[in-house]
N, C-alpha and C positions, 0 to 999 in steps of 0.2 A: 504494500500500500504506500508507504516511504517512498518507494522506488518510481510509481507512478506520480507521484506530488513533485518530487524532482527533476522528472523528465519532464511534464508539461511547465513546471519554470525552466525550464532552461530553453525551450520550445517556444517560449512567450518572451522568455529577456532580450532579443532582438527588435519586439515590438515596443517593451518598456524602454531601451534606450532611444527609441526613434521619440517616443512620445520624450523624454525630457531631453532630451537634445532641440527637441519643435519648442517647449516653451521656457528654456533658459536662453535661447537665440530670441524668441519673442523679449523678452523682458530683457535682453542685453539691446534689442535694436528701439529698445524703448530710450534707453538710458542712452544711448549714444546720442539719437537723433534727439533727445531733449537738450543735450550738449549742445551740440549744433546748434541748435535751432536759438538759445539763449548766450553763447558765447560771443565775446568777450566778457568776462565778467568783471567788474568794479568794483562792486560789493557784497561784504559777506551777508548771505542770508542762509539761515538753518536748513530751508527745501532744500535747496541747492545744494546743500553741503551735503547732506543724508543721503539726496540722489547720486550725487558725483563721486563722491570720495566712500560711504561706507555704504550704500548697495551697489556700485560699480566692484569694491571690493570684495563683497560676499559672493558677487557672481562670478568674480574673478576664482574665488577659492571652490566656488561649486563646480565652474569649468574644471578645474585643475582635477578634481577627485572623479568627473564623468573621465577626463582623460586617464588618466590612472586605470581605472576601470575600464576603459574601453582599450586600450594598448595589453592589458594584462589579456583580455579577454583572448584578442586576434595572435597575440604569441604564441597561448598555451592550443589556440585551434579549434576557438569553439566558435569565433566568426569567420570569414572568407576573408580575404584579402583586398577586398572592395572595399571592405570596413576603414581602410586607411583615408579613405576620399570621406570619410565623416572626420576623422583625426585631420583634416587639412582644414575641412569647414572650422574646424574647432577654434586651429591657429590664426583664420582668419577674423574669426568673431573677437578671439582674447588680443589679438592687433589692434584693436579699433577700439572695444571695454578698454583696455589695461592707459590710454590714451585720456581717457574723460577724468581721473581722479590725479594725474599729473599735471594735464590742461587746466584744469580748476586750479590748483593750488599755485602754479606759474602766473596766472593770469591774478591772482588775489598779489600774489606776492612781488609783480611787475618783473620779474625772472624768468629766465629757462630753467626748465627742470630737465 
């Protein structure tokens, strides 16, 4: 019975990572395009700051552990090798996140970061 409950997760964890891959990418091009759309910035306000610097960063650390996870997965051979074209989306999405909590505190502090 064990042995059936573990095979249909493992059978379904290609569908679970697809779905939080769709909405940590949703919620990171949130936070990006809020950047954008509001930078330069002059002054400190707390929204701004919350979004920019400490939920850019939590999503930054949630990337990191989906990647973790998902590299562990394709080495040991439980996904194909296609899987790495999610591993690039990844790098592209944390290129552009990892950008908004350094652009914020540059732009407060009239410096390059």
């Amino acid at each position: 019975m064990l042995g059936d409950s573990c095979r249909s997760f493992r059978e379904r964890l290609p569908l679970y990572l697809v779905a939080v891959c769709a909405v940590l990418s949703l919620l990171s091009f949130a936070v990006v395009f809020q950047s954008a759309d509001t930078e330069p910035y002059f002054a400190f306000y707390w929204r701004d700051a919350v979004t920019q610097v400490f939920v850019a960063i939590a999503l930054l650390v949630l990337w990191i552990e989906y990647l973790v996870l998902l590299i562990a997965a394709i080495l040991r051979k439980i996904f194909t090798a296609w899987w790495w074209l999610v591993v690039a989306w990844v790098a592209v999405v944390m290129l552009y996140l990892h950008l908004c909590p350094f652009g914020y505190i540059s732009d407060l502090t009239g410096g390059p970061m």
